[in-house]
C-alpha angles and dihedrals in degrees: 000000000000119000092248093053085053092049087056100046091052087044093047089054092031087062087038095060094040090082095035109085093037093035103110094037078056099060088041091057094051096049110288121134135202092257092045094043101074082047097056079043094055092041091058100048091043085065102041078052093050101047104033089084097037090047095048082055095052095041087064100049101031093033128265086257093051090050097039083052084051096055091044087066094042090056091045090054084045085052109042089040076052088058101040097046114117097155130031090263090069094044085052085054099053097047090051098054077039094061092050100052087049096049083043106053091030097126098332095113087036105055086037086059092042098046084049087062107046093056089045098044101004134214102331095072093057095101097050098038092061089037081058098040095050089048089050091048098046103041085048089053098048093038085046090050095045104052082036080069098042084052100047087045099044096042096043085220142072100222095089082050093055091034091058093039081054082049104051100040082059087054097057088043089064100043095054102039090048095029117026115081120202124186112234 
């Protein structure tokens, strides 16, 4: 793996933590209520569940970038809609667009890494390649959760929380449509 495929990978789970610890506190500031919580919650498994199958298949015949750009603008939409939510019609609607970015970018940058370096080093890197990837993966996602909580905590608020996580799915959009290559 290039340096620039392992910067995108730590982005992708640093922005991922970032909402994690504060997620649900989220959904109750912006209307949810304990009752209506463990529904938000259901309606966005149900379409990472529905789409995982559906977004691996199209990540074989479209390409794993073109499917990992698509979740990223799934997860913008989630997160905007996030911002923007003032009723539970508005919260349905963003975990929908959340499950979907979810089912989308589930393993398509990351096959598509792994696949890049096994043409390029073949079968005998496998092992660190996933050993890398994992480490990358799980220290993004607790750095990610814990300054999601610093910022929570320091702000008052979880805007800041929703607006970096914008920003840097933006981010990610720009680095992988400009620098990530996929052979048809």
């Amino acid at each position: 793996m290039n340096k620039l495929q392992q910067v995108i990978i730590a982005v992708n789970n640093f922005s991922l933590g970032i909402l994690l610890p504060v997620f649900n506190l989220v959904l109750m500031e912006k209307g949810a209520t304990l009752q209506t919580l463990p529904l938000l919650v259901g309606i966005y498994s149900a379409t990472v569940l529905c789409l995982e199958l559906p977004s691996g298949v199209c990540a074989d015949i479209y390409g794993r970038k073109i499917i990992f750009l698509m979740s990223t603008v799934f997860m913008f939409v989630s997160f905007s809609l996030l911002i923007m939510a003032d009723s539970i019609v508005w919260l349905v609607l963003a975990m929908i667009f959340f499950g979907m970015g979810r089912a989308f970018s589930s393993g398509s940058l990351d096959a598509l890494f792994i696949d890049q370096t096994l043409v390029l080093h073949g079968e005998s890197c496998l092992a660190g390649v996933t050993t890398r990837m994992a480490i990358l993966e799980s220290v993004g996602l607790a750095v990610g959760a814990i300054a999601g909580g610093i910022i929570a905590n320091a702000t008052g608020t979880y805007l800041a929380n929703i607006v970096l996580r914008l920003v840097l799915t933006a981010i990610l959009f720009i680095l992988c449509l400009f620098f990530v290559k996929e052979q048809p």
